[in-house]
Structures are given as structure tokens and as C-alpha cells.
N, C-alpha and C positions, 0 to 999 in steps of 0.2 A: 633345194638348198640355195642358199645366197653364195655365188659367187661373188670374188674381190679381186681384181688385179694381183693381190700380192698374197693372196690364202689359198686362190684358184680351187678346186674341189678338194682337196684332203682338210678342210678345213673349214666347218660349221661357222657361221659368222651371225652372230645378232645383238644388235645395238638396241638397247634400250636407255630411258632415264630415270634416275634415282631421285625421292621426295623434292628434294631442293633445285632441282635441274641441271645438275652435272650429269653427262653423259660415263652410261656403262656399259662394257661391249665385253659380249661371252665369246672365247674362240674354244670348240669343242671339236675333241679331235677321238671320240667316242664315242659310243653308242649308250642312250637312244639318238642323241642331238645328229649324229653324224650324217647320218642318211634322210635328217628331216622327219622320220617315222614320229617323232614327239617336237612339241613348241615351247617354248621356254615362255610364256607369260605370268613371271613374277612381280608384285606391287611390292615397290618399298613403300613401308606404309608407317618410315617414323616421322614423330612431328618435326620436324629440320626446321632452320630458321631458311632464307634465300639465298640461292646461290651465292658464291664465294665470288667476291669483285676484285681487280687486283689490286697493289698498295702502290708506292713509288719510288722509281729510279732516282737516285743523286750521281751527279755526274763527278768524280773525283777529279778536281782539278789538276792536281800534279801528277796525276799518271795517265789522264784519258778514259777509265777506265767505269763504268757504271757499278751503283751499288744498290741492290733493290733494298728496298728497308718496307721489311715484312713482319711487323709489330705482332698481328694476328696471329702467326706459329705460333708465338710464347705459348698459346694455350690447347696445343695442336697434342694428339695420346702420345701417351710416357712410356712405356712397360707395364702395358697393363698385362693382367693373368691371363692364362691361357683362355676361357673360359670367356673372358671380355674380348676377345683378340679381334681385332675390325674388318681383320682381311679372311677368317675362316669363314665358312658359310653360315649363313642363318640357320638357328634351327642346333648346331651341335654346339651351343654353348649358354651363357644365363641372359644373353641380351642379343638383340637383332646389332648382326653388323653392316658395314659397308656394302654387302655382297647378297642380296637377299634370296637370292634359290638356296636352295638346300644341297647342293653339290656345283661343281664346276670342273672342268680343268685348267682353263688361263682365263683370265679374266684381264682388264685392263679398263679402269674406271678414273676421272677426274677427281685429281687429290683435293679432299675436303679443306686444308690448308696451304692452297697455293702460293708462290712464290710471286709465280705470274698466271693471269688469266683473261681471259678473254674480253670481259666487262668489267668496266672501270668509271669509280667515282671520285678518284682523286681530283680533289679539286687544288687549287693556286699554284702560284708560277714565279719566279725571281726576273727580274730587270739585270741584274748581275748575271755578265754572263760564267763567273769564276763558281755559281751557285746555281745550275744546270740543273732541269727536272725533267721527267717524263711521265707518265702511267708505265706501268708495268705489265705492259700488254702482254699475251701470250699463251703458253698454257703448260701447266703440271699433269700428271696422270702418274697411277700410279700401275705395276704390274705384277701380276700374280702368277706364281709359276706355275703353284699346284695348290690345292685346297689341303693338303695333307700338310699340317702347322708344323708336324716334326720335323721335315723331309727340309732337303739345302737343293741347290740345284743340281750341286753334284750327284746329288742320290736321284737325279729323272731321269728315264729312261731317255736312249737316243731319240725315239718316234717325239718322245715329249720335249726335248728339248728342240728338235726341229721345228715344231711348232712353236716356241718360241721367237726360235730366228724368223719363221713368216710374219709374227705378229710385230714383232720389229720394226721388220721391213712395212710392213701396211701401217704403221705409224708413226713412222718417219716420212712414207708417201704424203699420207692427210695432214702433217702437222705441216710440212713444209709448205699445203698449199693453201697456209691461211695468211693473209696479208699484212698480217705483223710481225710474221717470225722470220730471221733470219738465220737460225742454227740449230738443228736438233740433235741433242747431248742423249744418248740412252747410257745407263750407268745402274751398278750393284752395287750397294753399301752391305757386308756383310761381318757381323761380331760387335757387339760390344765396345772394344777397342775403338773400331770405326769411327763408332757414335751412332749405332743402330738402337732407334726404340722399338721395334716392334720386331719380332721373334720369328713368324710367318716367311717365309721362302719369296722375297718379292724383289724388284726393282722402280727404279723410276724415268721416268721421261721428261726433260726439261726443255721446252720449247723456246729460246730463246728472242726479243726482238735485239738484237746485239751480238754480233760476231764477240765471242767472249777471248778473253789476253788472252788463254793457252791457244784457242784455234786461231786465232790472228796471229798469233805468232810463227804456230806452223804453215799459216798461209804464207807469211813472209819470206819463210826459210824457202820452201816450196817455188816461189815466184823467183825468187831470185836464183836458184839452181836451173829453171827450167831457162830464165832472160840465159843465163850463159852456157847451158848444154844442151838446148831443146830437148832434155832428157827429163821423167819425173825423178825426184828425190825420194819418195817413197821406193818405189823401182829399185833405183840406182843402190840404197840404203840394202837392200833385201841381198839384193845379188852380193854385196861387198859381205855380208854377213857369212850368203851362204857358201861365199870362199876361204871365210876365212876359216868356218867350223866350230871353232871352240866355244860359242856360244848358244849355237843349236841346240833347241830341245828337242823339237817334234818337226819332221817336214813330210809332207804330205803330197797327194797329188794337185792340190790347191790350195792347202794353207802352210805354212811354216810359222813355228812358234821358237823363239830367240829370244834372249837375256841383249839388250840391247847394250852396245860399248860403253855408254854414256849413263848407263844405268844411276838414277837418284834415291831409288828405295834401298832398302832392303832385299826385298824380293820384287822383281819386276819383272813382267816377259809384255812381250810385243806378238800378236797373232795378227797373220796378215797376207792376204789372198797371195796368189801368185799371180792373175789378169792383174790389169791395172781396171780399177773399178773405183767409181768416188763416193759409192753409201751402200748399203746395206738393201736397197732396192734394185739395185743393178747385178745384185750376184744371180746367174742362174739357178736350176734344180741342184746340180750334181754339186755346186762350191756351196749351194748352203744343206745339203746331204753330209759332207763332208765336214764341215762347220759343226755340225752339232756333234760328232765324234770328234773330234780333235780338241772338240772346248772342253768336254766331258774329261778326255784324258788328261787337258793342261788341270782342270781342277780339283783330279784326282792327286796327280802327282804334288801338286802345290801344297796338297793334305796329308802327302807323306815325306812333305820336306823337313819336317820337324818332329823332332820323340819325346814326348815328356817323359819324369823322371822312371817309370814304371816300362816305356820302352814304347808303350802306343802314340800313334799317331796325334799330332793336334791339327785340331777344326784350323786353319788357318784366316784371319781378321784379314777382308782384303776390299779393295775399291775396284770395280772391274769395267771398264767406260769405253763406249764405242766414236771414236776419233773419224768423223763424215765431215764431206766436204759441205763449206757451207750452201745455203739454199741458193745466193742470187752471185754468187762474187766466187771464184779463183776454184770453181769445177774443172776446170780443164787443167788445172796443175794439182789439186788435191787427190789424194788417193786412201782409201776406208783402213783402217787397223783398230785393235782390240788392243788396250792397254790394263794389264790386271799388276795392281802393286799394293805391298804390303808394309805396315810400318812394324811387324815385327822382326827385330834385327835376331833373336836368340828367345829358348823358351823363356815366357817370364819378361820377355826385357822388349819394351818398344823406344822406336826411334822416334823421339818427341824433338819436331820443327822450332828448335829455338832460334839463339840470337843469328845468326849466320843466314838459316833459311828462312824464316818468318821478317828478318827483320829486313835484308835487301837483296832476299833471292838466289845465294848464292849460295849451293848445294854438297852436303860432303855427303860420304860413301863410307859408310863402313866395313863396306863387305864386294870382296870383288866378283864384278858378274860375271868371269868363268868359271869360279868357283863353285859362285848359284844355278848354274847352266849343266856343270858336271854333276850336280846333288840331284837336279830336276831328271836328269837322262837316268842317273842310276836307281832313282824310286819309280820309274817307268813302269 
């Protein structure tokens, strides 16, 4: 077996490369793959055109703020049918997809329509400095929970969810140690709603070379509590919460899950170690043991915070993002949190970012977070 710093032995590790040259990495947490007794030597064998190159940053003058302009998604899969689905294995549907063995458990492969990636032909440059360019170095990937297209992550079991948090963790490791990235984002787009096109049980990884405005700003927050408390504000944040209670969802023996004071969505919770830890590579066995029960249960509960008209449960449409310190800059005052938030305020009815928040960031609430704090404890 291939050991990894961050898979260590409960977890099969093999990288291979797909037709075009994106790299695709199986993590098997099963047998045959488990014990090595079997090799995984699959050939993607569709005709691809050449790896994906990446497009270009504009630098937004009046706020600081980079914008990759990624013309090539326009033509990136829609909802296609189950049947074409890109991320189920090859072999159980009408065409070879992304994933060419015929079964898996987690897969995590270089998104065929990157944002950002590695190699770059963007070419020209502005003399203006008010019209600021870059490449859009970096890199996208995408991740597979389970090969089972029906299944959410809520439906994996614990052992498989754990094995996600390693694979997390092992890339977040490798992505931060590539020389253009400065922030690694892992995040779940799930529903519709969202703006999810494809159906499959998956997430993504967005490897940033840019401290992006949400994380900068909580560097900010963060620097500036620690300049005048030596204290972190994540910490500090945690403790004020867990005294105060009424917010509390789920507390553990190393994570606590809370409706944050400040809450913007609809539905929001904040999960968030009890060490002070600044990524997802630094948690132990026992906090990421723990981690995959405790997420399991927050995304349970979150799927019985609402009843449609019949009385059952709704699939809840939700954004779930993992908040790391960034790679090169303000680790020693950053500290890792899980932020999962939902734009639907009521069944039926979502909370659409108009003129107020879209237009200069200034956020209302519809719904008070004790409220959502008390619904979440009593569908426990």
C-alpha cells in the first residue's frame, strides 16, 4: 500500500492520469484496493482534446479584488441524465465518463473546466495600471464522495465520511505546496437552488493564487483581535458562544456546531474544532474521528429542519465551505471552521441576494439564529 502523510494506512492511495493530462487520484477505503491484494490500472481511453490551460484574472480597480474571467465553463456539462453523469463510474452508463474504473469510493480528479490551473497561455498585458491582469494560475479539482449517483453525503456512512476528511486534508497538503497558490477553499454545492448541474454526490477544491475578500477579511478581523488580546478570535468567538448557549446545536468532545450571532442566511451553522488548529491538515485522528460524526449529524438535522406540505422531511439546498488559514500569510492568528449556509428562508421560498446584499454588501436576516439553533437541537 502507498502510504501518505495525510491517508496514513486506512486508506488505499493511487494517482493516476486521465486522456488529456489532468491528474486523477482513487482513495479506497475497501476491499479489494484496501490491502493492495488488487491494482487499479485503468486507461482513460476517450479522445480528449489537451489539458485544460487557465484563462485570466482582471484586477477590479475599486475594490482590490481579482476576477478570473473563465469564458470556457460556458460550455462545461448541464444536467445531463443519469445515464451520461460524468462523475459515476465507467461502464454503468451509455458513455465513458470522467472516472474510468468501473467502481470507486472517492475519487478526486482535475476539473475538466477549470477556473484556475496549473498551465497557462494567456497571453497580453495593460500599461494601465487601473486595468491589472494576471494568469489564472492554480488549480480546480473536483471530489467524489461515492460512486453511488443517488446517495448525498448525508446518506455515507461514518468510516466513509472519514475518509473524506483525510482526503481533504491530503489536498489541502499538496495543493498548498504548489508555488502559485495562496488559499485552499474546499466547499459542497448542493440542490438545484444552489446552482448545482450535476446530480452525483460530489464537492470541489478551489486552489486559489489570491487570498480571496471573504478570507482576507477574516484575516483581518483575526489580526486585529489577536494585535490587541494576544488572544485568537476564532477561540475567543467559540467560548463567548458556548456561554452563552442559546445557540448551540451540537457540542462534542472536539467540535461544536452553533448558529453564529451574526448569522446572514437563512440557515447557517458554524462547526469548529475546540484545539486551536489553522487547516484541516493539522487536526489529529480522534478530532477528525469525531469530525465525520458530528458533520453527519449537523447534516442530518439540517434535512429535518423543514417539512413540506405532506409532513416529510426536505433535501435541504446548501453551500458547505471549509474556512483554512491561508497558505503563506496570518497562520498563526487563523483558526479552520466549517461554515454550511442555506438560501432557503421557508419551504418553497428562497432568500434571493438583492439590492441591499448584492448591491453593497449589506446583509438582512430574516430569521433569527436562536430560533434556527432551537429547530436544529429539536430535530436532533
Amino acid at each position: 500500500m502507498t502510504e501518505h502523510p495525510e491517508v496514513g494506512t486506512r486508506v488505499q492511495r493511487t494517482s493516476t492520469t486521465l486522456a488529456d493530462g489532468r491528474e486523477l487520484i482513487y482513495f479506497d477505503d475497501s476491499e479489494p484496493y484496501l490491502s493492495g491484494a488488487a491494482r487499479r490500472e485503468v486507461v482513460d481511453e476517450r479522445p480528449l482534446d489537451g489539458r485544460p490551460t487557465a484563462g485570466t484574472m482582471r484586477l477590479d480597480a475599486l475594490t482590490g479584488d481579482w476576477v478570473s474571467i473563465a469564458d470556457h465553463r460556458q460550455n462545461r456539462t448541464f444536467m445531463p441524465p443519469a445515464g451520461e453523469c460524468p462523475l459515476c463510474p465507467t461502464g454503468g452508463g451509455t458513455m465513458p465518463s470522467e472516472i474510468p474504473a468501473h467502481e470507486y469510493d472517492v475519487v478526486v480528479f482535475e476539473n475538466r473546466f477549470p477556473s484556475f490551473a496549473t498551465e497557462s497561455t494567456a497571453t497580453g498585458s495593460s500599461d494601465d495600471p487601473l486595468l491589472g491582469n494576471a494568469p489564472a494560475l492554480g488549480r480546480c479539482e473536483v471530489v467524489c464522495f461515492t460512486s453511488d449517483h443517488g446517495a448525498s453525503f448525508s446518506s455515507l456512512s461514518p468510516a466513509r465520511a472519514r475518509t473524506v476528511v483525510d482526503v481533504w486534508a491530503d489536498r489541502t497538503l499538496e495543493l498548498s505546496a504548489l508555488d502559485a497558490v495562496e488559499d485552499v477553499f474546499i466547499f459542497e454545492n448542493r440542490g438545484e437552488e444552489i446552482g448545482v448541474t450535476l446530480h452525483h454526490p460530489h464537492g470541489q477544491i478551489y486552489a486559489y493564487p489570491f487570498v480571496p475578500a471573504r478570507t482576507a477579511a477574516l484575516l483581518r478581523q483575526a489580526t486585529e483581535h489577536h494585535r490587541k488580546t494576544g488572544r485568537l478570535l476564532g477561540a475567543d468567538l467559540l467560548a463567548a458562544e458556548l456561554e452563552a448557549g442559546s445557540r448551540v446545536v451540537i457540542k462534542g468532545a472536539h467540535w461544536t456546531a452553533y448558529v453564529p450571532y451574526a448569522a446572514r442566511w437563512p440557515l447557517e451553522v458554524h462547526l469548529v474544532p475546540k484545539r486551536d488548529v489553522p487547516d484541516l491538515v493539522a487536526l489529529d485522528d480522534d478530532e477528525r474521528d469525531e469530525l465525520a460524526e458530528v458533520y453527519l449529524d449537523l447534516l442530518h438535522r439540517l434535512d429535518r429542519y423543514y417539512e413540506g406540505p405532506d409532513g416529510a422531511p426536505i433535501d435541504l439546498p446548501y453551500i458547505a465551505g471549509w474556512h483554512q488559514a491561508p497558505v503563506r500569510q496570518g497562520r498563526e492568528v487563523s483558526r479552520l471552521h466549517l461554515q454550511v449556509m442555506s438560501i432557503l428562508r421557508a419551504p418553497g421560498r428562497l432568500k434571493y441576494l438583492a439590492g441591499s446584499e448584492s448591491g453593497v454588501g449589506a446583509w438582512v436576516n430574516d430569521v433569527s439564529p436562536e430560533a434556527v439553533a432551537a429547530r436544529l437541537r429539536e430535530v436532533g
